[in-house]
C-alpha positions in Angstrom: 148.5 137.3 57.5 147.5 138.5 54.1 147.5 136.3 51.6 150.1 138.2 49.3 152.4 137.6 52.6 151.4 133.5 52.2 152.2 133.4 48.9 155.6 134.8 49.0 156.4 132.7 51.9 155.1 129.7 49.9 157.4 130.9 47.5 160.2 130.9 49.3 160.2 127.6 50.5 159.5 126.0 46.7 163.1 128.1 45.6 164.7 126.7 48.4 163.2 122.8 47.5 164.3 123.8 44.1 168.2 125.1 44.7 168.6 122.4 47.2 167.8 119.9 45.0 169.7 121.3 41.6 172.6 121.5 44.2 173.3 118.0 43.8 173.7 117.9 40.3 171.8 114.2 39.8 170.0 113.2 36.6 166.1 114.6 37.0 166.7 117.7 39.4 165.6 120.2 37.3 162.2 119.2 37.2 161.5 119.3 41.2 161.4 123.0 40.4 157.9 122.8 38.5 156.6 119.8 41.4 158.0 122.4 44.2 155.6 125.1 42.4 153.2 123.3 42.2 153.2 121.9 45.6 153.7 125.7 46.8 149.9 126.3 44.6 148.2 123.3 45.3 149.1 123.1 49.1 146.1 125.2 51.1 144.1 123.3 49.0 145.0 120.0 50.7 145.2 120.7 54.4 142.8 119.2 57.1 143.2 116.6 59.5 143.9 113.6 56.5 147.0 115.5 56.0 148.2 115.7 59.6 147.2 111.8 59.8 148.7 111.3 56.7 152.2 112.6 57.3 152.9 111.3 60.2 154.9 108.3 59.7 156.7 109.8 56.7 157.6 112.7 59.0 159.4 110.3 61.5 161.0 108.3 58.6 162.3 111.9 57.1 164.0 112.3 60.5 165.7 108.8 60.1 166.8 110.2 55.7 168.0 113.7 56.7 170.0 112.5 60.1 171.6 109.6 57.9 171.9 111.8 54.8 174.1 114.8 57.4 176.0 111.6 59.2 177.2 110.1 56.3 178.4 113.1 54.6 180.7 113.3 57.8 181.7 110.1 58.2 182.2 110.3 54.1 184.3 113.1 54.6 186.9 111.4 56.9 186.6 107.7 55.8 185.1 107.6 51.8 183.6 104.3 52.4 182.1 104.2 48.6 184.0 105.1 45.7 182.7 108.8 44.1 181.4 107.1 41.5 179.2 104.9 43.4 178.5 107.7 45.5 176.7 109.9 42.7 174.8 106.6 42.2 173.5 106.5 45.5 172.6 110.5 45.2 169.9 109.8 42.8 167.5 108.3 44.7 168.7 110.1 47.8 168.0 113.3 46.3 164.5 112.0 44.7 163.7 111.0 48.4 164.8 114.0 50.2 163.0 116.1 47.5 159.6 114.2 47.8 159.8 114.6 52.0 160.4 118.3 51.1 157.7 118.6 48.6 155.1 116.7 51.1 156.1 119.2 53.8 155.5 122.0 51.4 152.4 120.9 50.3 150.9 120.4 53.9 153.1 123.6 55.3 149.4 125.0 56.5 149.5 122.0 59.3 153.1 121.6 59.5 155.8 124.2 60.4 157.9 123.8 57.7 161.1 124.1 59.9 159.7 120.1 61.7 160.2 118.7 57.7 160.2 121.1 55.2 163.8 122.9 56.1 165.5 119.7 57.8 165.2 118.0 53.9 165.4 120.4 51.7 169.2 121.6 53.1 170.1 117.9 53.6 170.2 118.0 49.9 172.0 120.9 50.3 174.8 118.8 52.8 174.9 116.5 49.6 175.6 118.8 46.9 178.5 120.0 48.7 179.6 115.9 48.8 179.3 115.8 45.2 180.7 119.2 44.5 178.7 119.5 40.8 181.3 121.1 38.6 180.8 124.6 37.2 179.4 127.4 39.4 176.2 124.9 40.2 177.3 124.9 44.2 177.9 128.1 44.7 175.4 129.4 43.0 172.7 126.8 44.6 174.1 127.9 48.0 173.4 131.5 47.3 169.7 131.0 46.4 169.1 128.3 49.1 170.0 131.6 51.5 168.0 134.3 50.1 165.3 132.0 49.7 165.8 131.1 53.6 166.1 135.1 54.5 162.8 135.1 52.0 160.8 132.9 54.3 162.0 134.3 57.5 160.7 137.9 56.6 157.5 136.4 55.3 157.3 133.6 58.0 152.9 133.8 59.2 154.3 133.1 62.9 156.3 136.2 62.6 153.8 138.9 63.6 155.4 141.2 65.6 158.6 143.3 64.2 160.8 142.2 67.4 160.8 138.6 66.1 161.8 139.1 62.5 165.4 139.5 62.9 166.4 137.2 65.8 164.2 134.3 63.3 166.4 135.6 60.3 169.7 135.1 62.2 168.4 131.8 63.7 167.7 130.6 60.0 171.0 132.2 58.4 173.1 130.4 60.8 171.4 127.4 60.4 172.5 127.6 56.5 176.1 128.9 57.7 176.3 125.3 59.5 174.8 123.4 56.9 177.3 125.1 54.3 180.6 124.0 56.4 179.3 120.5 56.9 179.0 120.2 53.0 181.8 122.4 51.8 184.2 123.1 55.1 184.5 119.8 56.6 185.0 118.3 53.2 187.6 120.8 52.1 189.0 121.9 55.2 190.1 118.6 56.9 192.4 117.1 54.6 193.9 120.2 54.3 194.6 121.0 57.8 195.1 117.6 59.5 198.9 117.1 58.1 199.9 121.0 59.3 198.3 120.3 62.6 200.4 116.9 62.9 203.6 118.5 61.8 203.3 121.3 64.1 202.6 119.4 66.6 205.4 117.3 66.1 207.2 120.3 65.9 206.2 121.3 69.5 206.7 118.0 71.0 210.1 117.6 69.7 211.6 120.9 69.4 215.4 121.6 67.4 217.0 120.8 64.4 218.2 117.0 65.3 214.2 116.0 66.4 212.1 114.1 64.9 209.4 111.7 64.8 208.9 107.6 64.7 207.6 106.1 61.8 208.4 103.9 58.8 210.7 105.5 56.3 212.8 104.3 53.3 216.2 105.1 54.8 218.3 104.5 58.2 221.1 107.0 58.9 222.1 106.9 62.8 223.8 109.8 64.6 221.3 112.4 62.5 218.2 112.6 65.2 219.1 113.0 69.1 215.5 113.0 70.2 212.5 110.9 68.6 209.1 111.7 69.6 206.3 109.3 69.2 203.2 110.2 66.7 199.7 108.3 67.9 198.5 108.2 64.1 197.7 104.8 62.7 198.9 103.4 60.2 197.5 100.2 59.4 194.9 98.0 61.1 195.9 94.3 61.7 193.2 91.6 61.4 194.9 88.5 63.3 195.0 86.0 66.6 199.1 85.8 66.4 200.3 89.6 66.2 203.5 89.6 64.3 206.8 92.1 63.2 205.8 93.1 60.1 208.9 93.3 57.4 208.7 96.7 55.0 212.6 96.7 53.8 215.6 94.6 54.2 219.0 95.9 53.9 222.3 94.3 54.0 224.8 96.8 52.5 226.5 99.7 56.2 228.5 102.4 55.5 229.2 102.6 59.4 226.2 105.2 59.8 223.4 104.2 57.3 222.1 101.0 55.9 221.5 101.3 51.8 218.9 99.2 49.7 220.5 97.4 47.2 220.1 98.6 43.7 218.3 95.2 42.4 217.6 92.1 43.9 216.0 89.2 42.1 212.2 88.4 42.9 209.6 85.9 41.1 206.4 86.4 39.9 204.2 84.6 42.0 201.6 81.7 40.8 197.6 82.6 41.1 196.3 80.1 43.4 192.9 77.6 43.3 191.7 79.3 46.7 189.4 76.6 46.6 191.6 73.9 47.0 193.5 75.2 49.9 192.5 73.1 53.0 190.1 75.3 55.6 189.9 77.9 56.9 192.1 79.2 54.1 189.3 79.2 51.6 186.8 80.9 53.1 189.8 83.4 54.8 190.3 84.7 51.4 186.5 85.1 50.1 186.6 88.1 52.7 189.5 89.9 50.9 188.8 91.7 47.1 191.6 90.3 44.4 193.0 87.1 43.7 195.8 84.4 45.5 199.1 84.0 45.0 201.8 81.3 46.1 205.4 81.2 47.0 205.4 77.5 48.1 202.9 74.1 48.0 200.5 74.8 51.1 200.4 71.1 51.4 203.9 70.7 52.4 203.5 73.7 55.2 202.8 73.6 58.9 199.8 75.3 60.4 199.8 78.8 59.1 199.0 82.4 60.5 196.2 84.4 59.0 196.6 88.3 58.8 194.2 90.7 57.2 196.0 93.9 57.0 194.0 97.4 56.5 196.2 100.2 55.3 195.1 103.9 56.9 197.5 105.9 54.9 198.3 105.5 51.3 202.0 106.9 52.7 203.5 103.0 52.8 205.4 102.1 49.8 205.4 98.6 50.1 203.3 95.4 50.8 203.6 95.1 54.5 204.0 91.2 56.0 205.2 89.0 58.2 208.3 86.9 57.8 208.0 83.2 55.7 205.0 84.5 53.6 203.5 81.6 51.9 199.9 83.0 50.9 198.8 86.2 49.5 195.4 87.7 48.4 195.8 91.1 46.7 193.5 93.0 44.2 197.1 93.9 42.4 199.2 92.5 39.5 202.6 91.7 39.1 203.1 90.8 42.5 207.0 89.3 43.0 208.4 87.9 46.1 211.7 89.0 46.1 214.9 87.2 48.0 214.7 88.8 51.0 211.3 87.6 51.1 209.6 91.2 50.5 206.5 91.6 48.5 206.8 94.1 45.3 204.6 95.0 42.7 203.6 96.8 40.1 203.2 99.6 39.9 205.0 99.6 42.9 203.1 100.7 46.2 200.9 99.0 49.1 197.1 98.1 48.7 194.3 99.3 50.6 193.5 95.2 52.1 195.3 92.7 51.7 195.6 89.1 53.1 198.7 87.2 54.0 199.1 83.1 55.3 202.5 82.5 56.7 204.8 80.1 59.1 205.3 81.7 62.1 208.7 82.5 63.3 210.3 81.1 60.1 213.1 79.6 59.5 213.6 81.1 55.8 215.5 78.2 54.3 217.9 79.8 51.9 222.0 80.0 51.5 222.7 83.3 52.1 224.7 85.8 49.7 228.2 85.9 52.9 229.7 89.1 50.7 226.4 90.9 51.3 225.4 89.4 54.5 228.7 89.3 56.0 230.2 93.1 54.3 231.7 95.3 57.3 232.3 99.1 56.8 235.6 100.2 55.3 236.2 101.7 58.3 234.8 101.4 62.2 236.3 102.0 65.8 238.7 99.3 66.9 237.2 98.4 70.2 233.7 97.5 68.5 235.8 94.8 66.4 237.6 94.0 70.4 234.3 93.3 72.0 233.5 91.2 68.7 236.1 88.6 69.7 235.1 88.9 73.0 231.7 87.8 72.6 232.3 85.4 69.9 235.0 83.2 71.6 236.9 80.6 69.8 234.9 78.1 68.6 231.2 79.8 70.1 227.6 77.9 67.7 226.2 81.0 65.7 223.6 80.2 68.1 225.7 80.8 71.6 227.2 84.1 69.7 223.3 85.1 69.0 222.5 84.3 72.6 226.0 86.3 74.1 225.5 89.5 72.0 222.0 89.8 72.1 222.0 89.6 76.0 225.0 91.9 76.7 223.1 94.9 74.7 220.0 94.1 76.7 222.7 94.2 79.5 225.0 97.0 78.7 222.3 99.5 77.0 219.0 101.2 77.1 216.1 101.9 75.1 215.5 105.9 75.3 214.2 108.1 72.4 216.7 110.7 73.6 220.4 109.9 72.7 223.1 112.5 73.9 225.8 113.2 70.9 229.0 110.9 71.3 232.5 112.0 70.9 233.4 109.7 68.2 232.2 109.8 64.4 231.2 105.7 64.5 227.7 106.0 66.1 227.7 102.5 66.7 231.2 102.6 68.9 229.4 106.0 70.5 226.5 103.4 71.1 228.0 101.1 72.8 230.9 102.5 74.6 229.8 106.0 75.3 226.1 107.1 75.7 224.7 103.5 75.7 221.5 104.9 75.1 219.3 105.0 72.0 216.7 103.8 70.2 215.7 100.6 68.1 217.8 101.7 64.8 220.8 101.7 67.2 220.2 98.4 69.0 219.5 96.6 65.5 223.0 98.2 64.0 225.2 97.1 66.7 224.1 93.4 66.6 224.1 93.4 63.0 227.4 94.8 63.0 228.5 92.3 66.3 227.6 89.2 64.8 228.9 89.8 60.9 232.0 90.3 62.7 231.7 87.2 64.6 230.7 85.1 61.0 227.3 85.0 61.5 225.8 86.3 58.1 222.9 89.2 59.4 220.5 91.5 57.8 218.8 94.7 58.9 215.2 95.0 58.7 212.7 97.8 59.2 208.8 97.8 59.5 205.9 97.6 62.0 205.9 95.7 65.4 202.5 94.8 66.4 202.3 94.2 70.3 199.6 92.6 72.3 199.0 96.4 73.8 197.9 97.5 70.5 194.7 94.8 70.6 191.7 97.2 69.9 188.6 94.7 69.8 189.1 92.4 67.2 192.0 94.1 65.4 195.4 95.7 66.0 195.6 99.0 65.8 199.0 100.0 64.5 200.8 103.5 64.9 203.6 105.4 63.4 205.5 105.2 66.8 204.9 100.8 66.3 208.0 101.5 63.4 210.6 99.1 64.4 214.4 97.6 63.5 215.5 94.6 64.4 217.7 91.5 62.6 217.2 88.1 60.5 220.6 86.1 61.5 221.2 83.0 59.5 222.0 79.9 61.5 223.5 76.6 59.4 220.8 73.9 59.1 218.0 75.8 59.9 217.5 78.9 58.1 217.1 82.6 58.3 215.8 83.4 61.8 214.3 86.8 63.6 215.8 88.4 66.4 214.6 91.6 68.0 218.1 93.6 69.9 215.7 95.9 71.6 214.9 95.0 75.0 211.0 94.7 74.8 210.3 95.8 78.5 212.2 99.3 77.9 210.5 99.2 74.7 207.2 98.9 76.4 207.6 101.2 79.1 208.3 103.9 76.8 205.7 103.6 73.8 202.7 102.6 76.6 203.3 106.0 78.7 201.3 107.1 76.2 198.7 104.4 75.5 195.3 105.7 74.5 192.1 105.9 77.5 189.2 103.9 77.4 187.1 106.1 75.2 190.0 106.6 72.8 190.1 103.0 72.0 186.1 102.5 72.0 186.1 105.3 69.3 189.2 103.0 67.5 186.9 100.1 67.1 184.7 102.1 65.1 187.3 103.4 63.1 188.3 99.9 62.3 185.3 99.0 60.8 185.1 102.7 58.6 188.6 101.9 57.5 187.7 98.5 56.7 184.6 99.5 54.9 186.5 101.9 53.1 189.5 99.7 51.7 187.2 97.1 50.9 185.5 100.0 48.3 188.3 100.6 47.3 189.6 97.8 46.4 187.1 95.6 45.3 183.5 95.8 44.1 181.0 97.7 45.9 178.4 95.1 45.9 180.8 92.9 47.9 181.9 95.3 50.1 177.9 96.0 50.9 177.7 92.1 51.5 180.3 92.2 54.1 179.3 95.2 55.9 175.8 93.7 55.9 176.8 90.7 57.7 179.3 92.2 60.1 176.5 94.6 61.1 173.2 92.9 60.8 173.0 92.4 64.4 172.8 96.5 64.3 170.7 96.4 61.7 168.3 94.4 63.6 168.0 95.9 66.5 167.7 99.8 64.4 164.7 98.0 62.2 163.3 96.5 65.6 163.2 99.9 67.1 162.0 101.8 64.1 159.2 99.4 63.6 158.2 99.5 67.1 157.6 103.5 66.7 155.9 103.5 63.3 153.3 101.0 64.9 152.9 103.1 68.0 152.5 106.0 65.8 150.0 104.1 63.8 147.8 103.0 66.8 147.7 106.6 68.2 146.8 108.1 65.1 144.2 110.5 66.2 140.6 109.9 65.6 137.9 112.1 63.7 136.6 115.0 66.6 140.1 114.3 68.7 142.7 117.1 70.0 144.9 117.4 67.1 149.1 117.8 67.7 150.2 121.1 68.9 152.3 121.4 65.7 148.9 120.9 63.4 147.2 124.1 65.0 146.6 126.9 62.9 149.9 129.1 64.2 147.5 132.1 65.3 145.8 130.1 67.8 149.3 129.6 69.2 149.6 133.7 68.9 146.4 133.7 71.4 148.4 132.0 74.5 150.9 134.5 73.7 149.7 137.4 74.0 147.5 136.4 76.8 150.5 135.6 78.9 151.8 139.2 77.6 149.0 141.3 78.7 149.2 139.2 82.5 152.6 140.4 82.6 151.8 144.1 81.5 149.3 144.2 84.0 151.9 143.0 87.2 150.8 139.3 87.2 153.1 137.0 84.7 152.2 133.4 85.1 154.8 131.3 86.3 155.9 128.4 84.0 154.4 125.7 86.3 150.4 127.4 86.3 148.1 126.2 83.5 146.6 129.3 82.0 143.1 129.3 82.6 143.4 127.6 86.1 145.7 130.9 86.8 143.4 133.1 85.4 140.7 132.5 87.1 142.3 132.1 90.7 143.3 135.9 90.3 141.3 138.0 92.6 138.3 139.6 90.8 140.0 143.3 90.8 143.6 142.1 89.7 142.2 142.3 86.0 139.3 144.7 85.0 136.2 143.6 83.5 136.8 143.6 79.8 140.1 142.6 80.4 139.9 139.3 82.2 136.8 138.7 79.6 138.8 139.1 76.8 141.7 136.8 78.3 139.0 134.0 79.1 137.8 134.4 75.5 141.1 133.8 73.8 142.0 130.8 76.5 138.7 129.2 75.5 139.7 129.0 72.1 142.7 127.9 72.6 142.1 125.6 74.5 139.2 123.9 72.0 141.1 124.0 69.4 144.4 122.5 71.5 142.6 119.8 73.4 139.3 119.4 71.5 140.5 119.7 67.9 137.6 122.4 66.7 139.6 124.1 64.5 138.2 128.1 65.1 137.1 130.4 62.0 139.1 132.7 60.7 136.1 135.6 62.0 136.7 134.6 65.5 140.6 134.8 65.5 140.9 137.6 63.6 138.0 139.0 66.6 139.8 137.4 69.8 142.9 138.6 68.0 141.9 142.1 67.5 140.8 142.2 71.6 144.4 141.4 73.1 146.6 143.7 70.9 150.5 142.7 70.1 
C-alpha cells in the first residue's frame, strides 16, 4: 500500500472521529477534530508491541462503553429513564470517552483494525447524536460525513488489495451506518409514532363493526352503544402492593336510564402535608421511596392497620389520581391535592402523576351520611318489570344488607359475564339486561344493581377504575391492563358506612380476561419492564440523584456480580499480557502477512488442491506429493508459510523487503 493510499485512509477515519463526535452537539466537540488529526499524523509513529500491550484492556472496556452507549439509546427510546436534560449532562463525558477510545484506536490503527475499536466508538457517538437530536442541520449533516468518510476508508482500506473486495467491504460498511442511523434516528422517531396506529388497527381487526370496541378506563358510561368489547393487553399502570385492590378513577351517582353523568361540582378539601416522620413504621420509610411530599385525610393514629400501594403510571392517558377506596395517606410530587366527597383524589392542574403512594383501610367502610336525592335518584323513566323484580327482591321489611345479599346473588344467578351482548328489543338496556339477553359485561352488571337497590332504598353509587387480580402478579408488582377497567358499586348500609360490592360474577370474569393471559416469557420480559417504568417515573418525578440512589440499591446485586465478572477478565487479560519475543495477537499482525495465507490457499486451489478447513497449512503442504506442485511453486508457498507463520506464532515482525518479495512470488 502506498503511502498516499495510508494517508487518505488515515484520513478518513479522523473525519469520521470528528462528525461522530460534533454529532452530539456537547460542550468541547469541536476540538476532537484537531486531536483526531493529530492522532491520524502522529499514529505510525507510535506502533510496536507497547501499543498492542497497551490497548488491551481499554479495548475490552470500549466494548463494555459502546454496547452500553447502543443499549441505552434503545431502552431510552422506549422507557426515557433520565429526564433530556439530564441526559445531555450525561453526554458530555460519554462523548469525551467514546471520542478518546476512538482517538486511541486511530492512533494505534497500524496494530489494530480499526473496525475491532476504531469504528464500533466512533458511530456509537453517532447512536447518541441521534438521542440528543442537536438542533439545526448538525445531525443530518454529521450523518452525511460520517458516511462518506466510511465509503472513504472502505476504498482506501490497506486490507483491500484486490478490486473484487472493494465493493462487497463498501456495502458491508454502508449498511453498517444504515443500521446505526435507524437505531439513533428511526427507533427514536419511528416508535412513538407507529405504536398507537398499530394498536388501533389492531383493535380494529379484532373487533370488527361500527358497535365494537375496546376495554379500558374512560370518562363516560353509556350502555346499549358497544355490542362487542374486545380486550387490549397494554398496561396501564404498575401496582407495587401485598393486598391487590379495585382501584376507584370516577364516581357517579346521577342515570339517565342508559348513561351515568359526573356531577358538575362536588366539594373536596385540600389535604394537610404530613410529618412522614412521625407516622408509626413502616410508613416512614414507605414514603422515603416515593419523590413529593405527604398528605392526610384523617389522624393515622386513630386508623387500623393500613395497606401500602405504590402505583407506577405507564400512560400519561389517565386523568385522575388512581386509589383504593378509604384513602388515608398520600405521597405525591403534586400540589393542590383535594380529596373530594366521594373519596377521589383531584388536583391541580388536574391529571395523574407518574408514582405515587397511597396508605388506606382496606375494604372501608367510608363513614359518611350520604346525599339520598343523589344516591337514591331513579330515571324519569324505566321499564315496569325492572321496578317488579325490585319489590321482589327487596321484600317488606328486607336489612339493606339481606337486599345487598338477594340482588347481588340473583344477577350472578340470572346473568352472564360475556363481552358480546346481542341488541335487546326494548330501549332500557338495563330491562334488555336483565330480562332479555342476560348477557353483558361489567358496565351492565354494575347498572342493574345500582338501579335494583336505589329502588329498594338502599342509597348506591357507580364507580369505574382498575381491578387488580391476583393473576396479574408479575414478580413483585401488578401489572395492570386496559382490559383490568372495571364497574362495580359502593352501597351505603346504616351504622357502618359506605361499602364495595363488585355485581360481576368474578369466575366468569376470570375465565374470560385469563384466555388471554400472557406466556412465561411475556411475563419474564414484564418484570423488566417494571423496573424501566419505575426507573422512569421516578426521573420524572423527582430528582435524578434520588432516582440513581434507588436504582442503585434495587440493582447492586447486578452490579456486583457485572463488576465481579469484568474484573475477573481485565486481570486475566493482565496476566496473559504477552511478553517481549512472544507470538503477538492475530489482530496486531501487519495485515499483509495475513494477505500471505491468502493467497497461498489461492494458488493451492488454482492448481486442483484447495486445503480443507480442518488441515493446518504447512502440514498440508508438505504432505502433497512432490509433483502435485512444481518446483518454484511449492518453494514459493513454503516461503510465504514460513513467514507467516514467524511472524503469527513467533512475533518476528517481517521487513517490509521481504513482504513486498514473498508478495511479489504468489501474485493476487
Amino acid at each position: 500500500m502506498t503511502d498516499a493510499r495510508a494517508r487518505l485512509e488515515r484520513a478518513a477515519l479522523a473525519g469520521l472521529i470528528a462528525s461522530c463526535a460534533f454529532s452530539t452537539g456537547v460542550a468541547g466537540s469541536a476540538w476532537i477534530a484537531p486531536l483526531a488529526l493529530a492522532a491520524a499524523v502522529l499514529g505510525p509513529r507510535l506502533g510496536g508491541p507497547g501499543v498492542v500491550r497497551m490497548m488491551r484492556g481499554p479495548r475490552m472496556a470500549g466494548d463494555f462503553l459502546v454496547a452500553g452507549t447502543v443499549v441505552f439509546g434503545l431502552i431510552w427510546t422506549l422507557y426515557p429513564v433520565v429526564p433530556e436534560e439530564n441526559l445531555r449532562r450525561i453526554a458530555v463525558p460519554l462523548t469525551l470517552a467514546l471520542a478518546s477510545l476512538a482517538l486511541a484506536g486511530l492512533a494505534a490503527s497500524r496494530e489494530f483494525p480499526p473496525a475491532r475499536t476504531l469504528l464500533p466508538s466512533a458511530l456509537s457517538m453517532l447512536v447518541l447524536g441521534g438521542l440528543l437530536q442537536a438542533p439545526g442541520p448538525r445531525f443530518p449533516a454529521c450523518l452525511v460525513a460520517a458516511a462518506l468518510c466510511t465509503s472513504a476508508y472502505a476504498l482506501c482500506d490497506r486490507r483491500a488489495n484486490d478490486r473484487r473486495e472493494i465493493l462487497p467491504r463498501l456495502a458491508a460498511l454502508a449498511g453498517f451506518v444504515a443500521a446505526v442511523a435507524l437505531l439513533g434516528i428511526g427507533v427514536a422517531r419511528f416508535l412513538p409514532w407507529a405504536q398507537p396506529l398499530v394498536e388501533n388497527a389492531t383493535f380494529s381487526l379484532i373487533a370488527e363493526g361500527p358497535s365494537s370496541g375496546y376495554a379500558g378506563f374512560s370518562e363516560t358510561s353509556r350502555l346499549g352503544d358497544i355490542e362487542e368489547l374486545a380486550l387490549s393487553r397494554k398496561v396501564v399502570l404498575r401496582a407495587f402492593t401485598d393486598t391487590p385492590q379495585r382501584l376507584r378513577g370516577k364516581v357517579y351517582t346521577r342515570f339517565d336510564g342508559r348513561a351515568w353523568a359526573l356531577e358538575p361540582a362536588v366539594s373536596g378539601t385540600e389535604l394537610p402535608l404530613v410529618d412522614a416522620r412521625a407516622l408509626p413504621p413502616p410508613l416512614p420509610q414507605f414514603f422515603e421511596e416515593v419523590p413529593g411530599e405527604v398528605r392526610g385525610s384523617e389522624p393515622v393514629a386513630a386508623s387500623p392497620a393500613l395497606v401500602r400501594t405504590r402505583i407506577v403510571l405507564a400512560t400519561s392517558e389517565i386523568p385522575t389520581l388512581l386509589a383504593p377506596m378509604a384513602p388515608v395517606l398520600l405521597g405525591v410530587a403534586k400540589t393542590g391535592v383535594r380529596l373530594d366527597a366521594h373519596g377521589i383524589f383531584t388536583a391541580a392542574p388536574p391529571g395523574g402523576a407518574p408514582l405515587y403512594a397511597i396508605a388506606n383501610r382496606y375494604g372501608g367502610p367510608v363513614p359518611g351520611v350520604p346525599v339520598l336525592e343523589r344516591t337514591l335518584q331513579l330515571p324519569p323513566s324505566s321499564d315496569p318489570r325492572v321496578a317488579e323484580l325490585a319489590r321482589t327482591l327487596g321484600g317488606t321489611d328486607g336489612s339493606p344488607e339481606e337486599k345487598l345479599k338477594r340482588t347481588l346473588y340473583h344477577l350472578e344467578r340470572c346473568c352472564r359475564y360475556s363481552l358480546k351482548v346481542p341488541r335487546p328489543t326494548t330501549r332500557d338496556p338495563v330491562a334488555g339486561f336483565l330480562f332479555e339477553t342476560k348477557r353483558g359485561y361489567c358496565e351492565y352488571f354494575a347498572s342493574a344493581a345500582a338501579l335494583l337497590l336505589r329502588l329498594q332504598g338502599v342509597p348506591t353509587r357507580y364507580v369505574t377504575g382498575f381491578n387488580v387480580r391476583d393473576e396479574s402478579l408479575v414478580g413483585s408488582h401488578y401489572a395492570v391492563r386496559e382490559s383490568d377497567a372495571h364497574a362495580w358499586i359502593e352501597s351505603y348500609v346504616p351504622g357502618t358506612g359506605w361499602l364495595e360490592f363488585d355485581p360481576t360474577p368474578s369466575a366468569q370474569f376470570a375465565e374470560v380476561h385469563d384466555a388471554a393471559r400472557p406466556g412465561w416469557l411475556a411475563r419474564a420480559f414484564e418484570r423488566l419492564f417494571g423496573l424501566m417504568s419505575e426507573l422512569s417515573a421516578r426521573a420524572r418525578s423527582g430528582s435524578f440523584a434520588a432516582s440513581l440512589r434507588w436504582a442503585m440499591r434495587g440493582m447492586a446485586p447486578v452490579a456486583l456480580v457485572a463488576g465481579t465478572v469484568m474484573g475477573l477478565m481485565l486481570l486475566r487479560r493482565v496476566r496473559w499480557r504477552t511478553p517481549a519475543g512472544a507470538a503477538l495477537p492475530g489482530d496486531a499482525i501487519d495485515p499483509r502477512v495475513a494477505q500471505l495465507l491468502l493467497r497461498v490457499d489461492r494458488e493451492l486451489a488454482k492448481s486442483g488442491r484447495p486445503r480443507p478447513p480442518s488441515r493446518a497449512p504447512l502440514e498440508y503442504l508438505e504432505a502433497l506429493p512432490a509433483e502435485a506442485l512444481p518446483r518454484p511453486q511449492r518453494d514459493a508457498l513454503t516461503g510465504a508459510l514460513a513467514c507467516f507463520y514467524r511472524a503469527r506464532y513467533g512475533g518476528e515482525q517481517p521487513t517490509q523487503a521481504e513482504l513486498d518479495g514473498l508478495l511479489a512470488r504468489l501474485p493476487a
